[in-house]
PQR file with spaces between the fields and no chain letter, atoms N, CA, C, O and H, PARSE charges and radii, in Angstrom:
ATOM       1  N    UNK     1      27.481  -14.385  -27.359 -0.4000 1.5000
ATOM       2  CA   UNK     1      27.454  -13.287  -26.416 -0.0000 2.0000
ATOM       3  C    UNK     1      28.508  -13.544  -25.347  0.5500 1.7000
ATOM       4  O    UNK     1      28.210  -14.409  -24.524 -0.5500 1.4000
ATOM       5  N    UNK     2      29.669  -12.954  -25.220 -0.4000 1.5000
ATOM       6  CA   UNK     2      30.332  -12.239  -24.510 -0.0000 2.0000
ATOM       7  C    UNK     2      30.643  -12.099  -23.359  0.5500 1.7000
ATOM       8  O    UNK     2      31.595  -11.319  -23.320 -0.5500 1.4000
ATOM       9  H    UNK     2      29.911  -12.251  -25.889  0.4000 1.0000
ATOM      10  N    UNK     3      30.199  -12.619  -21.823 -0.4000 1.5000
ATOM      11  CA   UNK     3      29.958  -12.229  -20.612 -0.0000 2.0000
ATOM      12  C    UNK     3      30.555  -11.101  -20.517  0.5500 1.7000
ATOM      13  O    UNK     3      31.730  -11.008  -20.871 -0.5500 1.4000
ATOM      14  H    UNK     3      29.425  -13.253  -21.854  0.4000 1.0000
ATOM      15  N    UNK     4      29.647   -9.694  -19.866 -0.4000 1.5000
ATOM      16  CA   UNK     4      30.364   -8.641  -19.597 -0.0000 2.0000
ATOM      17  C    UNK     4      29.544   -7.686  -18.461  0.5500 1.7000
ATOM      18  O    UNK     4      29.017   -6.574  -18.494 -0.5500 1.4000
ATOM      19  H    UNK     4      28.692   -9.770  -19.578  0.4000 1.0000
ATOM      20  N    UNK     5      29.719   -8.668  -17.506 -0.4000 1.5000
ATOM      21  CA   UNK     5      28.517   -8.136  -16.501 -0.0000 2.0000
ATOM      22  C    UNK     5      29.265   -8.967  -14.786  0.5500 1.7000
ATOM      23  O    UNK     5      28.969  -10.099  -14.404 -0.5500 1.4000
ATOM      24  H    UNK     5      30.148   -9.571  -17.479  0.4000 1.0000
ATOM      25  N    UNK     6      30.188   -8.043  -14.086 -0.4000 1.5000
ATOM      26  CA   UNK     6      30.916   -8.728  -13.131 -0.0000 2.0000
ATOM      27  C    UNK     6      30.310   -9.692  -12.148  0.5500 1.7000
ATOM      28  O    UNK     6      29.225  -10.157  -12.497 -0.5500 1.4000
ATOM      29  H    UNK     6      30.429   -7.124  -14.396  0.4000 1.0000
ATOM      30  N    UNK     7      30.658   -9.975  -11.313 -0.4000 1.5000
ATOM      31  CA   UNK     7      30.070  -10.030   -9.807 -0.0000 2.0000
ATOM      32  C    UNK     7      29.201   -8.995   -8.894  0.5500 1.7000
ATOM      33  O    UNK     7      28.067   -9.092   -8.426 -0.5500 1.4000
ATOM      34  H    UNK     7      31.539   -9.597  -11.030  0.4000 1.0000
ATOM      35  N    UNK     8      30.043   -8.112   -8.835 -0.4000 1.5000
ATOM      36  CA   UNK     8      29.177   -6.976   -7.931 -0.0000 2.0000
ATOM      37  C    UNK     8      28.116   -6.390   -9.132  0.5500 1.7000
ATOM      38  O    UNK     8      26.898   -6.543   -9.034 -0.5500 1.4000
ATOM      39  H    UNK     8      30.965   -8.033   -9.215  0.4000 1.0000
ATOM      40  N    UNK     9      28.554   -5.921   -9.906 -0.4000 1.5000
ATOM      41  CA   UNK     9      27.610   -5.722  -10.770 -0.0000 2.0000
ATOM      42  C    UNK     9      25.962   -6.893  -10.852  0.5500 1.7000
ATOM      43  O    UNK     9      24.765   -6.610  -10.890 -0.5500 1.4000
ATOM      44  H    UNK     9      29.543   -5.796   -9.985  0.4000 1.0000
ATOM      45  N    UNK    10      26.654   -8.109  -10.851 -0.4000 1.5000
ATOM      46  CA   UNK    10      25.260   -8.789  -10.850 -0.0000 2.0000
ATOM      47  C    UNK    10      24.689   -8.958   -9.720  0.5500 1.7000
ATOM      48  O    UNK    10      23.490   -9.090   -9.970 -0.5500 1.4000
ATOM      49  H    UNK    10      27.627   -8.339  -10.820  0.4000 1.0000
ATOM      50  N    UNK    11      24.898   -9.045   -8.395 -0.4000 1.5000
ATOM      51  CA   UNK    11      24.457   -8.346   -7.023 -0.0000 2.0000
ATOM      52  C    UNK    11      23.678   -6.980   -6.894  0.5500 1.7000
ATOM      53  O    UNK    11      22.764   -6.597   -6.163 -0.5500 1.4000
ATOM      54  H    UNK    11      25.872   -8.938   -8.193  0.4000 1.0000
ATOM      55  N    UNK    12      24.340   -6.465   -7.798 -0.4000 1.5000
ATOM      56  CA   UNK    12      23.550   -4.916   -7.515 -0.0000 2.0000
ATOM      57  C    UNK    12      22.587   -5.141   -8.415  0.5500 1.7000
ATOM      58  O    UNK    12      21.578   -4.589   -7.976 -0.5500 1.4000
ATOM      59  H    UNK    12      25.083   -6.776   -8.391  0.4000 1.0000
ATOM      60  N    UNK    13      22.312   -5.755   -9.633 -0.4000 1.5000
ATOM      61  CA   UNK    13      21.296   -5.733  -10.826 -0.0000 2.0000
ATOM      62  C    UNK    13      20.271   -6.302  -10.109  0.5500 1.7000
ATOM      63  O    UNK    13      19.147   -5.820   -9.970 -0.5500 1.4000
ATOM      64  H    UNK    13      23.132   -6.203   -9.990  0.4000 1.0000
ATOM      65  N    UNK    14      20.802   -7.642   -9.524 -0.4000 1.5000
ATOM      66  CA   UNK    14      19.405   -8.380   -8.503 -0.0000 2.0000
ATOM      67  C    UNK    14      18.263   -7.863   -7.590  0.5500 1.7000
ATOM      68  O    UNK    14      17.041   -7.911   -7.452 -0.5500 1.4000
ATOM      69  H    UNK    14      21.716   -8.033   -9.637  0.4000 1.0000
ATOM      70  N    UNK    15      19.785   -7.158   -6.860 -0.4000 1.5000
ATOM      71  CA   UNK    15      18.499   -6.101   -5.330 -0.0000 2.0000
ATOM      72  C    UNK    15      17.772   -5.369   -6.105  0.5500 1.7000
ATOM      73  O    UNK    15      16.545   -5.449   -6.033 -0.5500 1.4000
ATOM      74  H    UNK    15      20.778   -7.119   -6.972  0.4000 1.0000
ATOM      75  N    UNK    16      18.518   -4.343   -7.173 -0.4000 1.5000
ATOM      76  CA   UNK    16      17.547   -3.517   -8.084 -0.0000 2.0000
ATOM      77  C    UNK    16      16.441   -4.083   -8.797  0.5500 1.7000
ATOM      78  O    UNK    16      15.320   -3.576   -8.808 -0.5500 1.4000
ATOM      79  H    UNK    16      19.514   -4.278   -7.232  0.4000 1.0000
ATOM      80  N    UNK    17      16.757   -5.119   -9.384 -0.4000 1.5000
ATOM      81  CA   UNK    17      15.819   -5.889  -10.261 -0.0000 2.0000
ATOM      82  C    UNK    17      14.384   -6.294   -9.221  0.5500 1.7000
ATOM      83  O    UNK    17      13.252   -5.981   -9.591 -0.5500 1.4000
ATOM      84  H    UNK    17      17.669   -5.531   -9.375  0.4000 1.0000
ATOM      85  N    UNK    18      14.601   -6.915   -8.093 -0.4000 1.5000
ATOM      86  CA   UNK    18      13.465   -7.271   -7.081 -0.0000 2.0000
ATOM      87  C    UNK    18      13.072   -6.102   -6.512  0.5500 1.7000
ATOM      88  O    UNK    18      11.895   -6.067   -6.153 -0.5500 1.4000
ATOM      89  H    UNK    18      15.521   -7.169   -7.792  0.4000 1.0000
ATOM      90  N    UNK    19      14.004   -4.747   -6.261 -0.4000 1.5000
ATOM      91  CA   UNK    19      12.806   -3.549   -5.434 -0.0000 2.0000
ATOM      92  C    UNK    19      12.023   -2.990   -6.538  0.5500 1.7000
ATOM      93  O    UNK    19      10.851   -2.681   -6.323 -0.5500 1.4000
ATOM      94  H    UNK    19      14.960   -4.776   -6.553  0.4000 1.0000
ATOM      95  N    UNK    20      12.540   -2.828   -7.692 -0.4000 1.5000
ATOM      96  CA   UNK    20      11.834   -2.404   -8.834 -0.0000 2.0000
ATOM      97  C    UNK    20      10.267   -3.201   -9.451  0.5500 1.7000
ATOM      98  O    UNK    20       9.247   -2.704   -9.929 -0.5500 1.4000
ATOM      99  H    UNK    20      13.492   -3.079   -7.867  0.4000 1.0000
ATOM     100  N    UNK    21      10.720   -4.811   -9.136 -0.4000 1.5000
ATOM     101  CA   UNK    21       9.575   -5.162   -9.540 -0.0000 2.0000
ATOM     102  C    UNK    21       8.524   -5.298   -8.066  0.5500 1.7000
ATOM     103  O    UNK    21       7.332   -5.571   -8.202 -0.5500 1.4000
ATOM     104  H    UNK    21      11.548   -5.215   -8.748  0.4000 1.0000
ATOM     105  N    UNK    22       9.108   -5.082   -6.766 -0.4000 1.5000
ATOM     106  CA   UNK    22       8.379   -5.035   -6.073 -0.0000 2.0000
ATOM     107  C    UNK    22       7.205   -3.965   -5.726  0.5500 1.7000
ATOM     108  O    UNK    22       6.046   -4.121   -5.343 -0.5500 1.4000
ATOM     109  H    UNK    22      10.077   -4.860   -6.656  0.4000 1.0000
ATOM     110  N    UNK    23       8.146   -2.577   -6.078 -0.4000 1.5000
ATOM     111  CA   UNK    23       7.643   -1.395   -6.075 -0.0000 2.0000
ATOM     112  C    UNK    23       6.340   -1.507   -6.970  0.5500 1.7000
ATOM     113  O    UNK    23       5.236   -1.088   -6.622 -0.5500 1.4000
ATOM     114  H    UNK    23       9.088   -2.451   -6.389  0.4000 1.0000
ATOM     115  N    UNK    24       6.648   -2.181   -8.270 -0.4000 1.5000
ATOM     116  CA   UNK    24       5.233   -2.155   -9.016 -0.0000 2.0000
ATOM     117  C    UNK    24       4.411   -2.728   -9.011  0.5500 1.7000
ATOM     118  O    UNK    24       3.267   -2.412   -9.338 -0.5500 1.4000
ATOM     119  H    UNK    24       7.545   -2.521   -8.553  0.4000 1.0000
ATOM     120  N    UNK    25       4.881   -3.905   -8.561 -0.4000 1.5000
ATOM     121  CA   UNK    25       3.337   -4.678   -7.926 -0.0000 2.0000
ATOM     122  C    UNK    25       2.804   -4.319   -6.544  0.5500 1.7000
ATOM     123  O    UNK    25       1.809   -4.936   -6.163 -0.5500 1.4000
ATOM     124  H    UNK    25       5.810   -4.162   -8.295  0.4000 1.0000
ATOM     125  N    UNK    26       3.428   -3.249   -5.616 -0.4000 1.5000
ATOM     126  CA   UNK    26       2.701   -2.981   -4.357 -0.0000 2.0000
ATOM     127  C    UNK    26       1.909   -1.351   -5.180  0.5500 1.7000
ATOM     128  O    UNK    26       0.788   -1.028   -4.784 -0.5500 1.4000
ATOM     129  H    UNK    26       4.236   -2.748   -5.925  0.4000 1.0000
ATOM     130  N    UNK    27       2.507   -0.609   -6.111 -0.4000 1.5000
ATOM     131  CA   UNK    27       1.902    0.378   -6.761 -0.0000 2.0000
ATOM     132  C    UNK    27       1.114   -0.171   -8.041  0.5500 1.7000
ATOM     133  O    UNK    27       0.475    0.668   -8.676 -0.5500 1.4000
ATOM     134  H    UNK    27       3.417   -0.871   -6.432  0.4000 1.0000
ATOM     135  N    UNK    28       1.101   -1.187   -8.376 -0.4000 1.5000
ATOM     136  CA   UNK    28      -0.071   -1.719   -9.284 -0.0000 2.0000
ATOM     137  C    UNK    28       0.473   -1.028  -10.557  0.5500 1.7000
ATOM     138  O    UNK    28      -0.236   -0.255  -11.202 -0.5500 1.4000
ATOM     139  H    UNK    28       1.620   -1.868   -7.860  0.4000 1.0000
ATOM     140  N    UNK    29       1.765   -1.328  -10.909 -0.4000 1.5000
ATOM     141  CA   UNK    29       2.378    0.013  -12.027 -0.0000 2.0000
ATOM     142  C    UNK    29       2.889   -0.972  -13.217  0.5500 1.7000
ATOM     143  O    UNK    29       2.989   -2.190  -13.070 -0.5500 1.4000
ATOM     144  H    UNK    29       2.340   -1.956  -10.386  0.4000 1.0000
ATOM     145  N    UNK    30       3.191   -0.293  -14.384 -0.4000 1.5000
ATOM     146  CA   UNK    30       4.005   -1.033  -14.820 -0.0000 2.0000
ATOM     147  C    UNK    30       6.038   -1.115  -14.500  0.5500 1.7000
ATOM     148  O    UNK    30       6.892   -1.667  -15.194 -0.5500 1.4000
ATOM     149  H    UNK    30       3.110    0.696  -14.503  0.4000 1.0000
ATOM     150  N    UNK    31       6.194   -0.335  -13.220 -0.4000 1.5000
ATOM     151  CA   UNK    31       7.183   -0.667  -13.039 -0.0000 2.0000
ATOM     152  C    UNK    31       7.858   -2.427  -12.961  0.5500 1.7000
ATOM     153  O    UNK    31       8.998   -2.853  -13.148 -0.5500 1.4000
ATOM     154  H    UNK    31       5.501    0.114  -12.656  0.4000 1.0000
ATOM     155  N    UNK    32       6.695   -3.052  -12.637 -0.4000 1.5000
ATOM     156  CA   UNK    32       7.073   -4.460  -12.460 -0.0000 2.0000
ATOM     157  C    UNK    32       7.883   -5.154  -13.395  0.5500 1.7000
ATOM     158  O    UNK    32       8.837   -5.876  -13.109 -0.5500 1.4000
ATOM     159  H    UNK    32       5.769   -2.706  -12.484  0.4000 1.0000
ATOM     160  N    UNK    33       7.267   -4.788  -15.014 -0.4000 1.5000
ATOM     161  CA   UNK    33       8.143   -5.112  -15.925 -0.0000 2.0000
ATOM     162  C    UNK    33       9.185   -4.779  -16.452  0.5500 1.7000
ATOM     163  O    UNK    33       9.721   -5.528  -17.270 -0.5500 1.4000
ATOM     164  H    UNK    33       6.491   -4.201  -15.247  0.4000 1.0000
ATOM     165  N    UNK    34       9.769   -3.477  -16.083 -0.4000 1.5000
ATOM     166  CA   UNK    34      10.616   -3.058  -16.120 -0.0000 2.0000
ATOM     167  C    UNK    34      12.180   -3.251  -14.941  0.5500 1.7000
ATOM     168  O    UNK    34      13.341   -2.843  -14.913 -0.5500 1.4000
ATOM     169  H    UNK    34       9.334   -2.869  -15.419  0.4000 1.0000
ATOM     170  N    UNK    35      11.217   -4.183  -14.054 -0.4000 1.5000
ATOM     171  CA   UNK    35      12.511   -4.596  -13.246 -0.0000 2.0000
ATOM     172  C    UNK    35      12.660   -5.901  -13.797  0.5500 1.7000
ATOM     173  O    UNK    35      13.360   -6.735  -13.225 -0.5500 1.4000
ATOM     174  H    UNK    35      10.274   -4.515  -14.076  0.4000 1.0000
ATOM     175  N    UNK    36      12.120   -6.123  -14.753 -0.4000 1.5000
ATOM     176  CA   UNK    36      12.594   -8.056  -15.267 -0.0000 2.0000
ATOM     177  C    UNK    36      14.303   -7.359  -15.889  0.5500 1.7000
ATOM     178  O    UNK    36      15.299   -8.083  -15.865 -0.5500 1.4000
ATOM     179  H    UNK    36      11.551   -5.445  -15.218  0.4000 1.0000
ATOM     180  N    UNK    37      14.340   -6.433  -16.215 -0.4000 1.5000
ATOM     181  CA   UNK    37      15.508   -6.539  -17.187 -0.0000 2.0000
ATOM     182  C    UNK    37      16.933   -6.651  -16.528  0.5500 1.7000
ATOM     183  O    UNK    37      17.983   -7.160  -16.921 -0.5500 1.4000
ATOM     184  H    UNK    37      13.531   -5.845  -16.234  0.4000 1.0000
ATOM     185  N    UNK    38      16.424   -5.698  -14.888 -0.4000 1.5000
ATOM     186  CA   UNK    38      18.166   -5.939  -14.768 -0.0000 2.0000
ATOM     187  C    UNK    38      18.263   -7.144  -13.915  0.5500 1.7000
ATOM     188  O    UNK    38      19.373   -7.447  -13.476 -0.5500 1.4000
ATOM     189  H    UNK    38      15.571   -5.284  -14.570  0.4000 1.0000
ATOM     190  N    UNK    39      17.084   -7.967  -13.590 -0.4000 1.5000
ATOM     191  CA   UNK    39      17.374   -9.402  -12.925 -0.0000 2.0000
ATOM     192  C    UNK    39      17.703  -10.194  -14.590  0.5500 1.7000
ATOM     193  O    UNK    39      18.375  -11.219  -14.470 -0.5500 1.4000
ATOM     194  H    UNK    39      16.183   -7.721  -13.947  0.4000 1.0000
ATOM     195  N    UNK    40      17.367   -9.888  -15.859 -0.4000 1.5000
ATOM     196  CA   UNK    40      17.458  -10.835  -16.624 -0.0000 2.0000
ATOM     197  C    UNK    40      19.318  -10.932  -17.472  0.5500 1.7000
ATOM     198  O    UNK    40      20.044  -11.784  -17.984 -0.5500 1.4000
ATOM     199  H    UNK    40      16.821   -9.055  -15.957  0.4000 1.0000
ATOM     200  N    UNK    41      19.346   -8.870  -17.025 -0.4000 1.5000
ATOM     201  CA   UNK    41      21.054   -9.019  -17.469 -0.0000 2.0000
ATOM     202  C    UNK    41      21.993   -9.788  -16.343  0.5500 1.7000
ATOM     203  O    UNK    41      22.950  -10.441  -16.760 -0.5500 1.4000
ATOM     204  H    UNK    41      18.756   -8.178  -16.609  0.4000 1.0000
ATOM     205  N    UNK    42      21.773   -9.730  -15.144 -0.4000 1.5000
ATOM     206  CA   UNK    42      22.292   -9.916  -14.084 -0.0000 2.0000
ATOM     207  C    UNK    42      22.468  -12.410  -13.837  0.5500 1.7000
ATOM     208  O    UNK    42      23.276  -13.202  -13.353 -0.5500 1.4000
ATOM     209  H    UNK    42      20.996   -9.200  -14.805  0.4000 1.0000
ATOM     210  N    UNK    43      20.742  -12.487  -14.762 -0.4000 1.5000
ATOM     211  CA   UNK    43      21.221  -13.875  -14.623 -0.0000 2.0000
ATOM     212  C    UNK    43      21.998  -14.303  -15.943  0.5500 1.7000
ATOM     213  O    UNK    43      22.491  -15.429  -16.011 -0.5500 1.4000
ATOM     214  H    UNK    43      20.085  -11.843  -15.156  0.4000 1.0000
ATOM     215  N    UNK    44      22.116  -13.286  -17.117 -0.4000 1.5000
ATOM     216  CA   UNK    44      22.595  -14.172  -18.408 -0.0000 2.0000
ATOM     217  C    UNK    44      24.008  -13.935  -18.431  0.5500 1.7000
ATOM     218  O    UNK    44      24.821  -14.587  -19.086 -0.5500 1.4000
ATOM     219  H    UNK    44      21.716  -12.372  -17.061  0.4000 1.0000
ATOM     220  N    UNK    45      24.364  -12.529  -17.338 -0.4000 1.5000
ATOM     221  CA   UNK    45      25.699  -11.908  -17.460 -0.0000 2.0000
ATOM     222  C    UNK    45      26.369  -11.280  -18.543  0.5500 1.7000
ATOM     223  O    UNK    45      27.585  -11.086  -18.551 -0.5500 1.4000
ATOM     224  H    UNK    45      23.704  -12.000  -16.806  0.4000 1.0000
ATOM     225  N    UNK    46      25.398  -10.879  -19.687 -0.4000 1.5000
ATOM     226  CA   UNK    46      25.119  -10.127  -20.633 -0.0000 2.0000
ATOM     227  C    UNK    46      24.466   -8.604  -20.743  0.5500 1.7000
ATOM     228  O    UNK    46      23.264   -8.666  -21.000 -0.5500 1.4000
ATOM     229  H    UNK    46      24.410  -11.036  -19.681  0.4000 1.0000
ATOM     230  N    UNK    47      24.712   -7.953  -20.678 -0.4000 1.5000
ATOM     231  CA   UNK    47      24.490   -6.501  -21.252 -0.0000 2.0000
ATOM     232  C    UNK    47      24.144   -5.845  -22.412  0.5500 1.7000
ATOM     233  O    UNK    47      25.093   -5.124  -22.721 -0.5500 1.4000
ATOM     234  H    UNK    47      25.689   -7.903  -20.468  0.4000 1.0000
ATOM     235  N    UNK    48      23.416   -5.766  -23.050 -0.4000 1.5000
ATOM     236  CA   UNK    48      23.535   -5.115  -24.501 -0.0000 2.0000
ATOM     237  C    UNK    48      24.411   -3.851  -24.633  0.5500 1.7000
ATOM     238  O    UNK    48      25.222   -3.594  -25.522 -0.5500 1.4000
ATOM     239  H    UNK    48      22.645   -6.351  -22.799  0.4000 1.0000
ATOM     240  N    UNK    49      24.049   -3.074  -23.485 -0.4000 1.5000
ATOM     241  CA   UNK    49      23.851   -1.535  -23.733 -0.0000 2.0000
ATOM     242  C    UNK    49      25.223   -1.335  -23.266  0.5500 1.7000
ATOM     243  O    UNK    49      25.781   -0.348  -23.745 -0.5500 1.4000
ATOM     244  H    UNK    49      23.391   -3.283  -22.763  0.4000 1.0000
ATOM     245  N    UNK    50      26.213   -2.382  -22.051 -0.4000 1.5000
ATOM     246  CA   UNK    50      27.879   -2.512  -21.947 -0.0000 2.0000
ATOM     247  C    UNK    50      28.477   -2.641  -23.371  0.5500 1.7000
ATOM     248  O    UNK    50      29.328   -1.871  -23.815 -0.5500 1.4000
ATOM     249  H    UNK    50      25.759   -3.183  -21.662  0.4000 1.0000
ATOM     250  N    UNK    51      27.817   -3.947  -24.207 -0.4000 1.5000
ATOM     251  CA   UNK    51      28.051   -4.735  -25.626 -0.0000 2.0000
ATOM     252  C    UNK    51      28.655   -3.087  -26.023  0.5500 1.7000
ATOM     253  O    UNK    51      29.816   -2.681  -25.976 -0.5500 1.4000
ATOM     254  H    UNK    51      27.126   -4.573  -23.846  0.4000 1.0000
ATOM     255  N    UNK    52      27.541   -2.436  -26.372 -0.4000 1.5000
ATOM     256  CA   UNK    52      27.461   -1.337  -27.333 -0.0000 2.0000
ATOM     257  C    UNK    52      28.433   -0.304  -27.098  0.5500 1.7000
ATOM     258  O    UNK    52      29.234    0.174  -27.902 -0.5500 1.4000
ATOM     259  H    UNK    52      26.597   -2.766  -26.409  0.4000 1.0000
ATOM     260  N    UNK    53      28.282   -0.070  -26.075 -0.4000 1.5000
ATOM     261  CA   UNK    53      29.591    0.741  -25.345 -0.0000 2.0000
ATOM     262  C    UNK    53      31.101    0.639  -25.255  0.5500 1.7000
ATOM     263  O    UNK    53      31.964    1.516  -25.216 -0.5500 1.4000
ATOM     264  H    UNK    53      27.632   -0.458  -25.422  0.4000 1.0000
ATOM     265  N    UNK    54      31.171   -0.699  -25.232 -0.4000 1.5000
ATOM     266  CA   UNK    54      32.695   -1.693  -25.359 -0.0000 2.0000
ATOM     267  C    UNK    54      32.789   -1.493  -23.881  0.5500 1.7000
ATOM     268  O    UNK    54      33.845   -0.951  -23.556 -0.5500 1.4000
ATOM     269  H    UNK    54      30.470   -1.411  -25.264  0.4000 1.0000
ATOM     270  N    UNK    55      31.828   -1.833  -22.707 -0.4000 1.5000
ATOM     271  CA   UNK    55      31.849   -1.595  -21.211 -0.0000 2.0000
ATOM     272  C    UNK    55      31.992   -2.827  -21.007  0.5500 1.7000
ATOM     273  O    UNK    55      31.529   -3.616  -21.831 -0.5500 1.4000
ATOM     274  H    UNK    55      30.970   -2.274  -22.971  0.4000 1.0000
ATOM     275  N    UNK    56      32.727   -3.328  -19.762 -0.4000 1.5000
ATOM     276  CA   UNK    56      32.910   -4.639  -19.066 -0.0000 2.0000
ATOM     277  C    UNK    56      32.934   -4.785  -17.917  0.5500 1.7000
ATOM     278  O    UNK    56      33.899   -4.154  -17.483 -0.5500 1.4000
ATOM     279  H    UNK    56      33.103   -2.686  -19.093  0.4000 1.0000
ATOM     280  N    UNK    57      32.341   -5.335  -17.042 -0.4000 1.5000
ATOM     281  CA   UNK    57      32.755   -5.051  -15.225 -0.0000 2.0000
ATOM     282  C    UNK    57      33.211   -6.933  -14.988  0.5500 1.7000
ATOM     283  O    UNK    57      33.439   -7.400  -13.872 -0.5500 1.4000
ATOM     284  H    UNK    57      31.557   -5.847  -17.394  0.4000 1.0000
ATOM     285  N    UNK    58      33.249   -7.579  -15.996 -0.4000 1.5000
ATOM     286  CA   UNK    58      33.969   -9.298  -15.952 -0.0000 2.0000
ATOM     287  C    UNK    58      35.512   -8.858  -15.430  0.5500 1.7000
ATOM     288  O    UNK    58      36.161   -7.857  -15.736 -0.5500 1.4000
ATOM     289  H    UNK    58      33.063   -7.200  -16.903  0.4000 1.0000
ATOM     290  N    UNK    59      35.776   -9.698  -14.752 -0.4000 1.5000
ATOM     291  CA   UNK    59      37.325   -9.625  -14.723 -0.0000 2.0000
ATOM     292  C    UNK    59      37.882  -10.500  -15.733  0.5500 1.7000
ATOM     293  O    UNK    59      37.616  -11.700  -15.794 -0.5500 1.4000
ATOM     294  H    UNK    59      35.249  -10.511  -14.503  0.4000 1.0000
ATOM     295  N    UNK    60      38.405  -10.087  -16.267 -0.4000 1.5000
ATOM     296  CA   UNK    60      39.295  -11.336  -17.059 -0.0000 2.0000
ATOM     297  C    UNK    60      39.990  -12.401  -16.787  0.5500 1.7000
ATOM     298  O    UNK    60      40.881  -12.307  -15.943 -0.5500 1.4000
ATOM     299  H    UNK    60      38.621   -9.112  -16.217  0.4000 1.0000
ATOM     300  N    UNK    61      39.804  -13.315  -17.266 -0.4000 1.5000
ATOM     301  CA   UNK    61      40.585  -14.943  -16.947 -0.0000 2.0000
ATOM     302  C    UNK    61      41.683  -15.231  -17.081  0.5500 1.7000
ATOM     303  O    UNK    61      42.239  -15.531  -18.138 -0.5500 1.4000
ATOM     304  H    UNK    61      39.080  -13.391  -17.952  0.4000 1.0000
ATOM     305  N    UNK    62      42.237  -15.165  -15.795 -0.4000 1.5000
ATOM     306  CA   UNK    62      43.831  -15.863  -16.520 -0.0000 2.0000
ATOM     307  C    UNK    62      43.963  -17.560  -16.768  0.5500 1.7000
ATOM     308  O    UNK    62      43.565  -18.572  -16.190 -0.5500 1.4000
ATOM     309  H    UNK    62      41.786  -14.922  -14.936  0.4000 1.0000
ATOM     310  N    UNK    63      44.661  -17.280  -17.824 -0.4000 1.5000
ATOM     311  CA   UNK    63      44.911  -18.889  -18.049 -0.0000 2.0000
ATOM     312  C    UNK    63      45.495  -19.793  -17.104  0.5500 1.7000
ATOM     313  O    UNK    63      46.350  -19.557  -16.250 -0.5500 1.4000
ATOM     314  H    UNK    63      44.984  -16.458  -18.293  0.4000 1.0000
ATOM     315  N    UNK    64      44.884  -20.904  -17.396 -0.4000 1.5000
ATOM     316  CA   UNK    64      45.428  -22.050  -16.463 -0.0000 2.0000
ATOM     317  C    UNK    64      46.833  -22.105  -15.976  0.5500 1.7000
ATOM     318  O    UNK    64      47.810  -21.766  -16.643 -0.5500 1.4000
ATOM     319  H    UNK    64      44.189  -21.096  -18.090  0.4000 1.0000
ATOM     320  N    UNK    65      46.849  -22.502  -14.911 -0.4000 1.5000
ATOM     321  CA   UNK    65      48.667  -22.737  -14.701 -0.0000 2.0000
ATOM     322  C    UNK    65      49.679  -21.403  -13.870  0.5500 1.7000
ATOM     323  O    UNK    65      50.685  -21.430  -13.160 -0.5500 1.4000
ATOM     324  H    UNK    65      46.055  -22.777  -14.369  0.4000 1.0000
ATOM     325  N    UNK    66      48.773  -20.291  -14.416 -0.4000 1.5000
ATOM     326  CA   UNK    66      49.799  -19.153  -14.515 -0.0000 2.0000
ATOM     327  C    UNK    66      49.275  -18.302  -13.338  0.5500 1.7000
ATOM     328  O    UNK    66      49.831  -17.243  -13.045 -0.5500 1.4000
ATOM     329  H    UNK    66      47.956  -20.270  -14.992  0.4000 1.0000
């Protein structure tokens, strides 16, 4: 797998990921589990649904030296 999940992108997945699961445990919902996913793309730096798309928010690496 690929990294294809930037910086800001994984900042924004986090805050989302914690109000989402917060929201559902103060509403007793199953929103809770549904915020595991974008804290879980946000820590692996993986995306499926970018994968599928051919989406990337990584910057690309330049090689050493240059």
């Amino acid at each position: 797998m690929k990294p294809n999940v930037g910086k800001n992108d994984k900042m924004i997945r986090i805050i989302i990921g914690i109000l989402v699961i917060g929201m559902g445990i103060f509403y007793n919902s199953w929103l809770a589990i549904i915020g595991i996913i974008p804290l879980a793309t946000a820590f692996t730096g993986f995306c499926p649904l970018y994968a599928f798309l051919g989406l990337s928010t990584e910057k690309p690496h330049k090689p050493a030296g240059k």
